[in-house]
N, C-alpha and C positions, 0 to 999 in steps of 0.2 A: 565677361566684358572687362575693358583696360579703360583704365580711364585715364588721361594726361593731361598736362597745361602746354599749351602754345603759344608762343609770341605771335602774333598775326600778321606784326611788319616783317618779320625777319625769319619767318619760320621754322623757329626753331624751339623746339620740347626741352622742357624742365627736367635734367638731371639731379642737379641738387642746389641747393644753395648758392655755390658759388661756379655752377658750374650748366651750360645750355648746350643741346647739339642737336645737330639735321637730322639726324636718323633715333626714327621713333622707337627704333628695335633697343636703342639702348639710353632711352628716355626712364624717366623713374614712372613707375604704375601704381598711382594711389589705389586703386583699389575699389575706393569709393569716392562719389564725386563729393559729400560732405568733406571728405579729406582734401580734396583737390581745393575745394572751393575754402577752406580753413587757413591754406598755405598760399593761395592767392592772395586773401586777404591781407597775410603779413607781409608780402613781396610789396604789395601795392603799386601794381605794375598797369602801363597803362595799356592796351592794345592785347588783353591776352585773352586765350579762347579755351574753353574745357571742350576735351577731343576723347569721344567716345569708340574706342574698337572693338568691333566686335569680331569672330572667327571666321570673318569672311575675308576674301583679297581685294574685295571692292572700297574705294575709297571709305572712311574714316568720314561719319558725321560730325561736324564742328558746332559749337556754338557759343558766339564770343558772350562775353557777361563783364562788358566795360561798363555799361551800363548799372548793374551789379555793383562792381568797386565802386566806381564812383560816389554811390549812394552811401558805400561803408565809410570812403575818407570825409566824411563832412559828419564831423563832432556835433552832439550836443542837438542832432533833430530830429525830435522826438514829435508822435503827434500826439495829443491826449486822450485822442481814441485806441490809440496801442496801449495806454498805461493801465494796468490793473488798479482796482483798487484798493488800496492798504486796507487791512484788516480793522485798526480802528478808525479809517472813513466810512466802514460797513457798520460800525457798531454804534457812530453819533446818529 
């Protein structure tokens, strides 16, 4: 499996950093979608899709995760039911 980030408006695949293009043959292949979804993060890009290839010739399943960023750029919201408990709130 190849895994890639797409722009959704503009369709075009994540080479590198400073760098995008149409053709997914020569788009960079994280690997793994944790990696995809790592480098998203820092792009903080809006409209962008992780694009899963498999060995077949048939179209390329998409699935945008704007939704996703989104959720990452807003600092500081936290719920209190995700937070662990410190060690000495377990021990008062």
């Amino acid at each position: 499996m190849r895994t890639f980030l797409r722009h959704m408006v503009t369709g075009h695949y994540f080479q590198s950093l400073e760098r995008w293009t149409l053709d997914r043959d020569d788009a960079y292949d994280f690997g793994l979608v944790s990696r995809a979804i790592k480098v998203a993060h820092k792009l903080r890009i809006r409209d962008l899709e992780l694009v899963l290839s498999f060995d077949e010739p048939q179209q390329a399943p998409a699935t945008p995760f704007e939704q996703f960023l989104r959720g990452l750029m807003r600092p500081g919201k936290h719920h209190a039911a995700d937070r662990r408990p410190s060690h000495t709130a377990a021990l008062a």
